[in-house]
C-alpha positions as a Python dict, from the first residue, in 0.01 Angstrom:
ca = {
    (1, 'X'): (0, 0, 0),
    (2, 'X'): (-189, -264, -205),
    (3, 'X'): (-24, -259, -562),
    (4, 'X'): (77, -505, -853),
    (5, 'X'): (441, -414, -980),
    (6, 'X'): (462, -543, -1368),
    (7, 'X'): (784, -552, -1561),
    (8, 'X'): (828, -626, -1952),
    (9, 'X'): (1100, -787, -2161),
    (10, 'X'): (1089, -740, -2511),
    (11, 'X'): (1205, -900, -2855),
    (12, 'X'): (1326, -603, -3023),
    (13, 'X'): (1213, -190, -3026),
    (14, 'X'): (897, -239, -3095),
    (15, 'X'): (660, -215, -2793),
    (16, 'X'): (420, -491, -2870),
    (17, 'X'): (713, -699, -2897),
    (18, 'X'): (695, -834, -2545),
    (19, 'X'): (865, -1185, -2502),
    (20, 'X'): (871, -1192, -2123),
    (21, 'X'): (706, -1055, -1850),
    (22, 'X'): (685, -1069, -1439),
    (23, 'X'): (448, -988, -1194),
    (24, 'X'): (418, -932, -854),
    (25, 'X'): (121, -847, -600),
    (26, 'X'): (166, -647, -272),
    (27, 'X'): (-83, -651, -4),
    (28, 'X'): (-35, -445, 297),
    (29, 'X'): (342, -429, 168),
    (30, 'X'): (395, -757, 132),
    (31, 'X'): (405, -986, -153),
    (32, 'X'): (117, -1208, -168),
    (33, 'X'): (128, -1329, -539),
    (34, 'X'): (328, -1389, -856),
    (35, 'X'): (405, -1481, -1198),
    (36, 'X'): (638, -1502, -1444),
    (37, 'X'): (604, -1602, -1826),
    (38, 'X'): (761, -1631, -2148),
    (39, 'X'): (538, -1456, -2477),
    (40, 'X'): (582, -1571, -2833),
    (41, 'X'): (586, -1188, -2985),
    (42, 'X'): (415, -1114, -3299),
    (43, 'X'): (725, -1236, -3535),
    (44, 'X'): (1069, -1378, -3404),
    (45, 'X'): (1277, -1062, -3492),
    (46, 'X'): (1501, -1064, -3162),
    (47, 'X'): (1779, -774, -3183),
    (48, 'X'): (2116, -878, -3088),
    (49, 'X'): (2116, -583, -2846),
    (50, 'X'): (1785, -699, -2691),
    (51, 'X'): (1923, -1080, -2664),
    (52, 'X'): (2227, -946, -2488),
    (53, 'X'): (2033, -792, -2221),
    (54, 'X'): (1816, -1045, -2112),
    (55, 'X'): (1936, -1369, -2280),
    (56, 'X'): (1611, -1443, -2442),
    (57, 'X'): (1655, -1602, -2779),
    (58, 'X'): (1379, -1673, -3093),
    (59, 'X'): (1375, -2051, -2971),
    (60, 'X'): (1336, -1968, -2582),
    (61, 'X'): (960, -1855, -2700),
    (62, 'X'): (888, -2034, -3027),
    (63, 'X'): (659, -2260, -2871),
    (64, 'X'): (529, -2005, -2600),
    (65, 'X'): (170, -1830, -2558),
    (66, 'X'): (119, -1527, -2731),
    (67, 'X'): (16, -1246, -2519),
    (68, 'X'): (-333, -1266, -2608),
    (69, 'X'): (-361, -1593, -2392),
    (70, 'X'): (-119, -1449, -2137),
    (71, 'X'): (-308, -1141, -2064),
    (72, 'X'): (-616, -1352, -1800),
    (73, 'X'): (-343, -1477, -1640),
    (74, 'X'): (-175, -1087, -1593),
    (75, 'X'): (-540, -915, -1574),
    (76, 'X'): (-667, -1087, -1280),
    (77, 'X'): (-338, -1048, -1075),
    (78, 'X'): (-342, -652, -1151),
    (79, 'X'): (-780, -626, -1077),
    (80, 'X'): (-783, -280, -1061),
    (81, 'X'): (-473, -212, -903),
    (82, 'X'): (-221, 81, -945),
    (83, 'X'): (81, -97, -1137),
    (84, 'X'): (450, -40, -1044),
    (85, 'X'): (731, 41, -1263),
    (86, 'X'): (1069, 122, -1279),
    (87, 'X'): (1090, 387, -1554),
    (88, 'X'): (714, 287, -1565),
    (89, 'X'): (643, 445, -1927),
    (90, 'X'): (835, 186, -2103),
    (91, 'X'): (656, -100, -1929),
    (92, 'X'): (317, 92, -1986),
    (93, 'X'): (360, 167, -2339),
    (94, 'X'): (442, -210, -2415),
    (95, 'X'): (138, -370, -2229),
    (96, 'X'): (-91, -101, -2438),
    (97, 'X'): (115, -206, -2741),
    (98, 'X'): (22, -556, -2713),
    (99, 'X'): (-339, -498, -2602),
    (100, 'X'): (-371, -281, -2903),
    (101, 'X'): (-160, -575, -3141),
    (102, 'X'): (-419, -868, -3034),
    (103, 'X'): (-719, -580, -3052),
    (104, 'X'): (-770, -651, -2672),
    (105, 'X'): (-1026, -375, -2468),
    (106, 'X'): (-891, -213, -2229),
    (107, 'X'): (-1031, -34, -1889),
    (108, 'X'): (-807, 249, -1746),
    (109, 'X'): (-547, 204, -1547),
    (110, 'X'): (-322, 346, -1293),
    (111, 'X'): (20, 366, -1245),
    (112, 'X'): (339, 489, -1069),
    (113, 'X'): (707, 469, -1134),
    (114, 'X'): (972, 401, -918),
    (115, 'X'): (1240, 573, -1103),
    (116, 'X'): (1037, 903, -1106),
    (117, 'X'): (971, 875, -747),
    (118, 'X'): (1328, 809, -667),
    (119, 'X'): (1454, 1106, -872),
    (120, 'X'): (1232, 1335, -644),
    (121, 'X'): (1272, 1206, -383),
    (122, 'X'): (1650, 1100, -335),
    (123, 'X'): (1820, 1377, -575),
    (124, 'X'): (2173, 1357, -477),
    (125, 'X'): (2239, 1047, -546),
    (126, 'X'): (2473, 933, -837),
    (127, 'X'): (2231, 758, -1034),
    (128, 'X'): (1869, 581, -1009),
    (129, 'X'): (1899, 312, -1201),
    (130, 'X'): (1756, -21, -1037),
    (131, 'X'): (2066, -202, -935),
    (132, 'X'): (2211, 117, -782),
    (133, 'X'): (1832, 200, -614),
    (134, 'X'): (1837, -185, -432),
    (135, 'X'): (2203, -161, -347),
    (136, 'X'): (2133, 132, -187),
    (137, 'X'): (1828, -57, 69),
    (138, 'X'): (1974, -347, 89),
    (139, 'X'): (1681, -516, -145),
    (140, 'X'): (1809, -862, -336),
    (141, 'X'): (1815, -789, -708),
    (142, 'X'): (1922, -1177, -729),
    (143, 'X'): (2221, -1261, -974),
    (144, 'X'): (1933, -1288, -1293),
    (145, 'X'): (1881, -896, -1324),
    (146, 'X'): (1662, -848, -1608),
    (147, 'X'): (1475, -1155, -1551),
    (148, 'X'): (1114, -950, -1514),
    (149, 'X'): (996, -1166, -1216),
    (150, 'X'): (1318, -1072, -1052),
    (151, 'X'): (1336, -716, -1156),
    (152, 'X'): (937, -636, -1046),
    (153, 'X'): (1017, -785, -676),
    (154, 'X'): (1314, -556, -624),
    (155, 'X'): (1104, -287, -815),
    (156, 'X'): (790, -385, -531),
    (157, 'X'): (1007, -395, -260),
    (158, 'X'): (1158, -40, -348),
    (159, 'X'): (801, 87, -406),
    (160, 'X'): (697, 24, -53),
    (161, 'X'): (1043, 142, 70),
    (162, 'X'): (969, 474, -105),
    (163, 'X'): (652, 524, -35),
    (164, 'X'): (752, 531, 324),
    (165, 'X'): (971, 821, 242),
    (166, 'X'): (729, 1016, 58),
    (167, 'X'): (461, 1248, 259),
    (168, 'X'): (173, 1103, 100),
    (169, 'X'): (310, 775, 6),
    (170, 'X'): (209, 669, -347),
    (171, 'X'): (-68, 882, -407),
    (172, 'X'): (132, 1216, -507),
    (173, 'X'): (309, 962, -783),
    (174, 'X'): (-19, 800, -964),
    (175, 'X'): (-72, 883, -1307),
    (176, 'X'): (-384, 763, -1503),
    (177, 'X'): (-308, 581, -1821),
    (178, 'X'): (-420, 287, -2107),
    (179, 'X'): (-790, 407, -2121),
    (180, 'X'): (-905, 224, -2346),
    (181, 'X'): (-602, 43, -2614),
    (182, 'X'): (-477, 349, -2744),
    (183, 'X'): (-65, 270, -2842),
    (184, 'X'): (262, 437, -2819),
    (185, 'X'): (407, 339, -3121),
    (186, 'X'): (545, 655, -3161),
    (187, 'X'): (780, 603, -2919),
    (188, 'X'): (912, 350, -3138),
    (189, 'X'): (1061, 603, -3368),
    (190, 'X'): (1295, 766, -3053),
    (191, 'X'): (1315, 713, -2719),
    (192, 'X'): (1450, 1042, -2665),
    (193, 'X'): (1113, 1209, -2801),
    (194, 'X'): (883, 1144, -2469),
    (195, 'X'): (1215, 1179, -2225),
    (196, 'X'): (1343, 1507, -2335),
    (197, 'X'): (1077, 1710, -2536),
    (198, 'X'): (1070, 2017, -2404),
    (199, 'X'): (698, 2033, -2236),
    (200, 'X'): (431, 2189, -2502),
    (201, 'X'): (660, 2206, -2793),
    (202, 'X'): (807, 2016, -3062),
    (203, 'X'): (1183, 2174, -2970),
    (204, 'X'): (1420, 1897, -2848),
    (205, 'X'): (1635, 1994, -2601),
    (206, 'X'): (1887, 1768, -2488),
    (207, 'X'): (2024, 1807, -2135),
    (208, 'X'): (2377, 1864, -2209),
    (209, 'X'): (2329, 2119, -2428),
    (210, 'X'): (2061, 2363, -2176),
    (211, 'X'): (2242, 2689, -2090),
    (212, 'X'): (2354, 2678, -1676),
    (213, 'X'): (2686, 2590, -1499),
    (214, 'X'): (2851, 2282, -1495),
    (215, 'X'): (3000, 2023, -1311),
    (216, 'X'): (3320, 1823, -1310),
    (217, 'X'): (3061, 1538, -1306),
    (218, 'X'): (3304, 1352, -1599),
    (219, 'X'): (3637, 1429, -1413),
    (220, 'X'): (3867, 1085, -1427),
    (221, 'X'): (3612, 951, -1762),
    (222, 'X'): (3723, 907, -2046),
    (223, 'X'): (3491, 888, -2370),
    (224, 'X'): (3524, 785, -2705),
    (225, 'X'): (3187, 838, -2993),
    (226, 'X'): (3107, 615, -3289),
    (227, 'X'): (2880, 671, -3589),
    (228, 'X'): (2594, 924, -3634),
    (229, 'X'): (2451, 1128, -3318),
    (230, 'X'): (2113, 1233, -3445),
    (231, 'X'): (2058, 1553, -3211),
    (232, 'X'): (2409, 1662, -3146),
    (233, 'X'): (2699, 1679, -3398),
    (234, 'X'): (2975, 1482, -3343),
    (235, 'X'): (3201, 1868, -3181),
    (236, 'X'): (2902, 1941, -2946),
    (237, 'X'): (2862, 1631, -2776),
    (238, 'X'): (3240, 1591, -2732),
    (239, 'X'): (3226, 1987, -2624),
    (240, 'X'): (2994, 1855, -2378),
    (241, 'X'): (3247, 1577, -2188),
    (242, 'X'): (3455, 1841, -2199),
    (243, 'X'): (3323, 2077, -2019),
    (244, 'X'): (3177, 1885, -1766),
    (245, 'X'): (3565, 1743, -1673),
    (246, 'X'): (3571, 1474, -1931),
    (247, 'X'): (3807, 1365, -2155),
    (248, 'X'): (3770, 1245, -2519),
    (249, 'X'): (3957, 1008, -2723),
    (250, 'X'): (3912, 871, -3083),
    (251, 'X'): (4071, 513, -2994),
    (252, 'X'): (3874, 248, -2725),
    (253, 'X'): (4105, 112, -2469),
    (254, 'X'): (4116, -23, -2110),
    (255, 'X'): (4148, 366, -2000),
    (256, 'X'): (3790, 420, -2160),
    (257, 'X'): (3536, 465, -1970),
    (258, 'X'): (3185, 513, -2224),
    (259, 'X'): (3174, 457, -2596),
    (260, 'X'): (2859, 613, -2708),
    (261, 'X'): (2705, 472, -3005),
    (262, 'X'): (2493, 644, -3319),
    (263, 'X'): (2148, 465, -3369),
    (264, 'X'): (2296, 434, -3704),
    (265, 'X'): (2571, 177, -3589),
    (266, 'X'): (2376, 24, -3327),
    (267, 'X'): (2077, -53, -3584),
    (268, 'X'): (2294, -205, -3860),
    (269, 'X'): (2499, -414, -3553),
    (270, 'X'): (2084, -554, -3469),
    (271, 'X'): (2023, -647, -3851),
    (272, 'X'): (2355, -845, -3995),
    (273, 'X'): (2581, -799, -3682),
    (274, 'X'): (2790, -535, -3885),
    (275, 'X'): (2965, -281, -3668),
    (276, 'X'): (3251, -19, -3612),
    (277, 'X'): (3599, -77, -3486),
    (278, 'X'): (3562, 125, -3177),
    (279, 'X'): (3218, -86, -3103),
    (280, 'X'): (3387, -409, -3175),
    (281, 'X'): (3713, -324, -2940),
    (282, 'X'): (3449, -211, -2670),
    (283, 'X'): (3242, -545, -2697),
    (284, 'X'): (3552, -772, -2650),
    (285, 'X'): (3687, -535, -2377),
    (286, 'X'): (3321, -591, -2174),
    (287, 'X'): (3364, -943, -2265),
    (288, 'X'): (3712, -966, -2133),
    (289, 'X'): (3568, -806, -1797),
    (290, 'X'): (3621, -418, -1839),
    (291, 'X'): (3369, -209, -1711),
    (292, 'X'): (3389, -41, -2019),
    (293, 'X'): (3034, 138, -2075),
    (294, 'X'): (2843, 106, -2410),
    (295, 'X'): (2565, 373, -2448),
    (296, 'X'): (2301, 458, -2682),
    (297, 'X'): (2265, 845, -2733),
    (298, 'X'): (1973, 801, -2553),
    (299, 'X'): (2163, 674, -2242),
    (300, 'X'): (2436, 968, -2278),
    (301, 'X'): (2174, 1197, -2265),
    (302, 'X'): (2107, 1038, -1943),
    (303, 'X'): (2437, 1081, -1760),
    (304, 'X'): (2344, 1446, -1766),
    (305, 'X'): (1964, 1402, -1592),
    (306, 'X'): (2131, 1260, -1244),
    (307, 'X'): (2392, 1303, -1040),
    (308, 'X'): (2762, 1275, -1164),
    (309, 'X'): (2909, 930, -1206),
    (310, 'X'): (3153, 778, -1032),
    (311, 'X'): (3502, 677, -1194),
}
């Protein structure tokens, strides 16, 4: 049970953009060690979307280290360690980013994730997303979620929670990875390429669309779409809400529960802060305290790999 659980903040979609990280060490399940940091990225391109997740702004890390001088600092906490993740291929893929970006060697690794160990292992629950994952044990997330220092404690102390559950504990999870500084930039181009690839092809499948009965996982949700799906048209997903219980409506409202976006809006929104009605309405409707939804197709993909939400 001796691990280091890492998590990554980052600037803007590209994965050697990190601009914040956390750390944790566990020894004998319990935290021994930490650290937290700010990293000046590459270039100060911060995405609005990015800035509204974690808060951190172009003059938060203007004057901070780059990675390159913030790596010793991470490398001798993780000493040969497995790290822990939660959805651990995002966090991986940015630490080989930036080793890769500052030309930094790289020994292999090992790693787990807690979101693929909590999808095996606890399948009928709603979701297993972080917040509802430490809700669910009674771990403090603290009121700073997505502060990394904060977010790799909860995702330690749900590592050692669910590697009590499992058989073997971690071991059946480990994956090898980041021998030597080979990137995933490619990842850069869509998220929804390493998620939902179907396994030895170049056929994208998304889970909605897979032949097999379904649920009334939507029933009570209401859903409205807004600017270009890339792998669905516009009837299909729609078809989709539908026949899982949903309902869809072209107009954003306090009744709404998602508004799912097209990469096309939500990249223009990042550059000049340029968007759709329906986007706008749903942005001032969160900000007014709705729990309005806003999802990337990405993320609507993802309402389909868990259990069904709750109205």
């Amino acid at each position: 049970m001796d691990f280091t659980a890492i998590d990554f903040e980052t600037a803007n979609p590209q994965r050697s953009s990190a601009c914040a990280v956390g750390l944790v060490v566990v020894k004998n399940t319990q935290i021994v060690d930490s650290f937290y940091s700010l990293i000046r990225p590459p270039t100060l391109e911060f995405s609005e979307r990015h800035i509204a997740i974690h808060q951190i702004t172009p003059k938060h890390v203007e004057h901070k280290a780059p990675f390159c001088d913030v790596w010793p600092e991470l490398e001798s906490r993780i000493n040969g360690n497995i790290l822990i993740a939660h959805n651990a291929p995002f966090d991986m893929s940015v630490l080989s980013n930036c080793l890769a970006a500052y030309a930094i060697p790289s020994r292999p690794l090992r790693y787990a994730c807690t979101l693929s160990m909590a999808r095996k292992l606890l399948p009928g629950l709603p979701n297993h997303r972080l917040t509802t994952l430490t809700h669910l044990f009674g771990i403090d997330l603290g009121a700073d979620h997505h502060n990394p220092l904060s977010d790799a404690t909860a995702c330690a102390y749900l590592a050692v929670t669910l590697a009590r559950i499992a058989d073997d504990g971690l071991q059946a999870f480990v994956c090898d990875g980041l021998a030597g500084a080979e990137t995933c930039e490619e990842n850069n181009i869509s998220d929804y390429d390493y998620r939902y690839r179907e396994v030895g092809t170049d056929a994208f499948v998304p889970p909605c669309a897979l032949p097999g009965p379904a649920d009334a996982r939507f029933e009570g949700l209401r859903f409205t779409f807004t600017g270009r799906l890339l792998y669905l048209s516009r009837d299909d997903a729609e078809n989709c809400v539908r026949r899982f219980g949903g309902v869809v409506s072209n107009s954003v409202s306090r009744k709404t529960s998602y508004v799912v976006v097209g990469d096309d809006v939500l990249n223009r929104f990042e550059k000049s802060g340029d968007t759709t009605g329906k986007l706008r309405k749903a942005i001032e409707l969160r900000q007014a305290g709705s729990g309005i939804e806003i999802l990337s197709e990405c993320e609507f993909f993802d309402l389909f790999q868990d259990q069904p939400p709750t109205p």
